[in-house]
N, C-alpha and C positions, 0 to 999 in steps of 0.2 A: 867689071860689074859682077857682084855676090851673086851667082843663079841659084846658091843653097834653097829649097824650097821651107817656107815657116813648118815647125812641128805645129802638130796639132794639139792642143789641149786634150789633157788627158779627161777620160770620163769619169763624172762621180759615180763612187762603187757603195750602191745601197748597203748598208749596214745593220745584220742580221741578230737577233740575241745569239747564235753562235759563232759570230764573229767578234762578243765582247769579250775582254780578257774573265777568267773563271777565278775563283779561290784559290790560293795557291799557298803551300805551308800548312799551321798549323789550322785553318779558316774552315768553321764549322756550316757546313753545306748548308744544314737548315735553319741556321741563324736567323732572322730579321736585320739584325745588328750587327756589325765586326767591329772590331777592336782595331785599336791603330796599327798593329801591326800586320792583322789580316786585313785591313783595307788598302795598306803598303803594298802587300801583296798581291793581293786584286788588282790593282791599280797598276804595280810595276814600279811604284815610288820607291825611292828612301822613304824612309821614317820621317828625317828633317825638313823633305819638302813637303810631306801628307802638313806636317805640324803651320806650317807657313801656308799652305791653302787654307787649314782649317781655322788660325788664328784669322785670316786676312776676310773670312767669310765667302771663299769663292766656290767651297764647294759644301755639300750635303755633310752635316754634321751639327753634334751638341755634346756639350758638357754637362755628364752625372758627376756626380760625385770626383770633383777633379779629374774623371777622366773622361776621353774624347769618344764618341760612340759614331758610327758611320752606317747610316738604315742602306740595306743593300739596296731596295728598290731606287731609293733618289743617286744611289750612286749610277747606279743603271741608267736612269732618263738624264744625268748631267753626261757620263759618257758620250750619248747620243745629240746632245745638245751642241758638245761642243766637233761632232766629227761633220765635215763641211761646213763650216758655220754657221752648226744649228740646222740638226733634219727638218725642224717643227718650225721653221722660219716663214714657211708657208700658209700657217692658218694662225688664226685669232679665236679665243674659245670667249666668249663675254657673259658675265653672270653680276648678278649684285640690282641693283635699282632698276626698277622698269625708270623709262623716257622715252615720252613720244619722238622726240628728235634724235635721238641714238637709233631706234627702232626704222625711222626713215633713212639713216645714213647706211645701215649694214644693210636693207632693202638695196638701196642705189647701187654699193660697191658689187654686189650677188653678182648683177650680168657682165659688168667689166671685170671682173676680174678672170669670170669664165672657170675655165679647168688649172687655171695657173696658182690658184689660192683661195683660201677658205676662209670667210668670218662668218660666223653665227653668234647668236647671242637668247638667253635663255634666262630674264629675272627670275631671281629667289629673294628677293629685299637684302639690305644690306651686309648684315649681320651670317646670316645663312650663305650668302655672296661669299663673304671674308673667310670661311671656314674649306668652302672649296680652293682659292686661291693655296690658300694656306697649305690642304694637302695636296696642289701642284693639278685637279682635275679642272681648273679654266686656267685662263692667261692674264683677263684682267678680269678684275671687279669694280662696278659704277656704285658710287656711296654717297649719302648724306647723312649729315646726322645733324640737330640743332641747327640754330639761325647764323646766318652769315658773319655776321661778328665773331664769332666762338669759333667755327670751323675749322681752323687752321689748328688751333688746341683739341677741339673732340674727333676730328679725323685723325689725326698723332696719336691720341689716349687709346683710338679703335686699333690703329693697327699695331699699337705696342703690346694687344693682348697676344698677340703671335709671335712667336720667336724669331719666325723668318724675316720679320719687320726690318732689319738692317739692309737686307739687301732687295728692299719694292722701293719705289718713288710714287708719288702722286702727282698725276697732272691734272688740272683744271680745266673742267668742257665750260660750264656756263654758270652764272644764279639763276635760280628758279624762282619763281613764286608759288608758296607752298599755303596750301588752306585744306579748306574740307568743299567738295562737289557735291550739288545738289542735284535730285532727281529735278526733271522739264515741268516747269508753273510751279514748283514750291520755291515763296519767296517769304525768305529768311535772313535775318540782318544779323547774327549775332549765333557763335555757338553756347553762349550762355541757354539759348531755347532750346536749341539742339537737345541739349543735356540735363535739363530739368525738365523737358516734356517727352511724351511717349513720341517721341521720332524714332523710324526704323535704322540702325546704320547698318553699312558695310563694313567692318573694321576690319583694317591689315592684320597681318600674323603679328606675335612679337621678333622682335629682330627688324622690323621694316623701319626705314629711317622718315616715313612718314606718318607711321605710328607715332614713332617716339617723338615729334614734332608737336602734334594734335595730344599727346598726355602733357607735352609742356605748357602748352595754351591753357588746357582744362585747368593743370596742378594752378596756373596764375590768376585764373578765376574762382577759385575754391570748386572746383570740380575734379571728379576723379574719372577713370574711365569704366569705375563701376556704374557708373549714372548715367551711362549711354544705353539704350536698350539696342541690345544685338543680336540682328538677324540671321549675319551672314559673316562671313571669313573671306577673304579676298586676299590672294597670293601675290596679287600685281594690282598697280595701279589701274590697269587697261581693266582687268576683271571686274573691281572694284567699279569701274564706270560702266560697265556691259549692264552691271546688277541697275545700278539707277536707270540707264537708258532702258532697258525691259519695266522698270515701275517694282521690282524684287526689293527693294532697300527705296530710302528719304536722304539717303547723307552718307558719304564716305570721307577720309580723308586721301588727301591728293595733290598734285601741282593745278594749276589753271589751262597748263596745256593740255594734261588729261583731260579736263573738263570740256575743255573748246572744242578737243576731238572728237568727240559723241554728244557736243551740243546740250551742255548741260549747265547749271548754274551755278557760282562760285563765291563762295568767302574766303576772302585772302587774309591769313595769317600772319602774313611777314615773307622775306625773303631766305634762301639758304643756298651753299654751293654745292655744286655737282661736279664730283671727282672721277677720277678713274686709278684705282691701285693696280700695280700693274711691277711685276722685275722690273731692276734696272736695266739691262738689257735689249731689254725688248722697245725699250723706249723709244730708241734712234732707229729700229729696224724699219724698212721701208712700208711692211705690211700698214703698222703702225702709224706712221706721217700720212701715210694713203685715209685711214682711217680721220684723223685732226684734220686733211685738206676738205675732207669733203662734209665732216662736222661743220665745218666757216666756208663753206663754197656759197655761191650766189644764191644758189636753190635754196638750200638749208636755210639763210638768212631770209629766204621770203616765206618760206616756211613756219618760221620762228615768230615771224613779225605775225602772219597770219592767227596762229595758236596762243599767241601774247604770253606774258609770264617769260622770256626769255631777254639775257642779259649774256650777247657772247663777246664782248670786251675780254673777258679774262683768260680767253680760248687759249691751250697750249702752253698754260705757266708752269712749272715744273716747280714741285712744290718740296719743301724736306719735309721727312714726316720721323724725328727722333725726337 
């Protein structure tokens, strides 16, 4: 009989900025940017294999003027990315569209997950969402833009304004029903009235994809969103309904679940999807699945049902966006 005793797994050895390799050669300390050969040498590559990461889009770079440029900062956080499989595998940073149902999921995961991991989530609307992803300061961004039909093309056209677009994915949480919320006893059939009479609104920032929802309705009715009289500026969809529920504003635009959650009243516009852009990466990580289970768990869907306006068939499709 083997009485050898098992080794022990070795411990993971936290990873300090002076534990990352430094410049080395010809590599100008205060650069922002190194050149492929100073990134070679950062790195400890060849040449040929920096050229094969950077073709293959797996690490931190672009092409000026036919040549490869490597910003030292994302060289830095991919470093770290990739020692243990990923330092940062532990938290979820969430930015882009407010949803009442997102909002209730990272609520839930908070207590179970405890001290072992981290989600938060902090809407900016879609657009301003996209711009943080982009420079690597959240993890995912939740987006809409235009009605259900189109989506699959105006979510592609958004993220192909960023270069990093080759290597996000988009997965699909739900369809929403997306209108304009009305403050408690104003009853209104039509934002045709909305917009031709002295109604107070709420109106999103631009960049919100429920803005740009509510200017496409108007532009179809020969209205513009000069014709709204605006009271107020609302950062989120939840603000936007604080203002109605206080009697501050007559009219926001919004989903119906907003509406339902501060008991207010609603013209439905049409339906749109609700994404999430997000690294490839990050996709399959467990954080991640944690987050999709508990989007379609039992709760959620009685949730959803109660808040109405929710369509989660499509939950967890994984979309291309080139």
């Amino acid at each position: 009989m083997n009485s050898a005793r098992p080794q022990a797994a070795p411990c993971p050895v936290a990873v300090t900025d002076r534990d990352l390799p430094r410049p080395a050669g010809d590599a100008a300390p205060d650069s922002p940017n190194l050149t492929a050969r100073q990134a070679a040498a950062y790195l400890h590559l060849n040449e040929k294999k920096l050229y094969e990461l950077a073709n293959a889009r797996e690490i931190p770079a672009v092409r000026v003027g036919g040549k490869w440029l490597f910003p030292r900062p994302l060289l830095e956080e991919w470093l770290r990315e990739q020692a243990h499989g990923g330092v940062l595998t532990d938290r979820l940073l969430i930015t882009g569209s407010d949803d009442p149902l997102l909002a209730a999921v990272v609520t839930s995961l908070v207590p179970h997950l405890g001290g072992e991991a981290y989600v938060a989530y902090s809407p900016t609307g879609t657009l301003p969402g996209l711009e943080l992803l982009a420079r690597r300061r959240a993890n995912i961004c939740a987006l809409h833009w235009g009605g259900v039909d189109t989506s699959a093309a105006q979510h592609s056209m958004l993220l192909r304004r960023f270069s990093q677009h080759p290597q996000w994915a988009l997965v699909r949480l739900a369809h929403r029903e997306q209108g304009v919320m009305l403050r408690r006893e104003l009853s209104i059939d039509g934002i045709e009235t909305l917009a031709a009479f002295d109604y107070r609104w709420a109106m999103r920032q631009p960049g919100a994809g429920s803005r740009h929802f509510l200017e496409s309705a108007l532009a179809s009715r020969g209205f513009r969103p000069e014709d709204c009289s605006v009271v107020a500026e609302a950062r989120t969809e939840r603000e936007a309904a604080g203002l109605l529920a206080r009697e501050e504003a007559d009219c926001a635009p919004g989903t119906r679940a907003a509406a339902a959650e501060f008991g207010l009243g609603f013209i439905s516009l049409g339906w749109e999807a609700f994404d999430l852009a997000l690294p490839r990466e990050i996709v399959f990580r467990k954080l991640f699945q944690q987050l999709l289970q508990c989007y379609g768990s039992a709760d959620m869907q009685r949730l959803a049902t109660r808040l109405g306006g929710y369509d989660l068939s499509p939950l967890g499709q994984v979309l291309g966006c080139d």
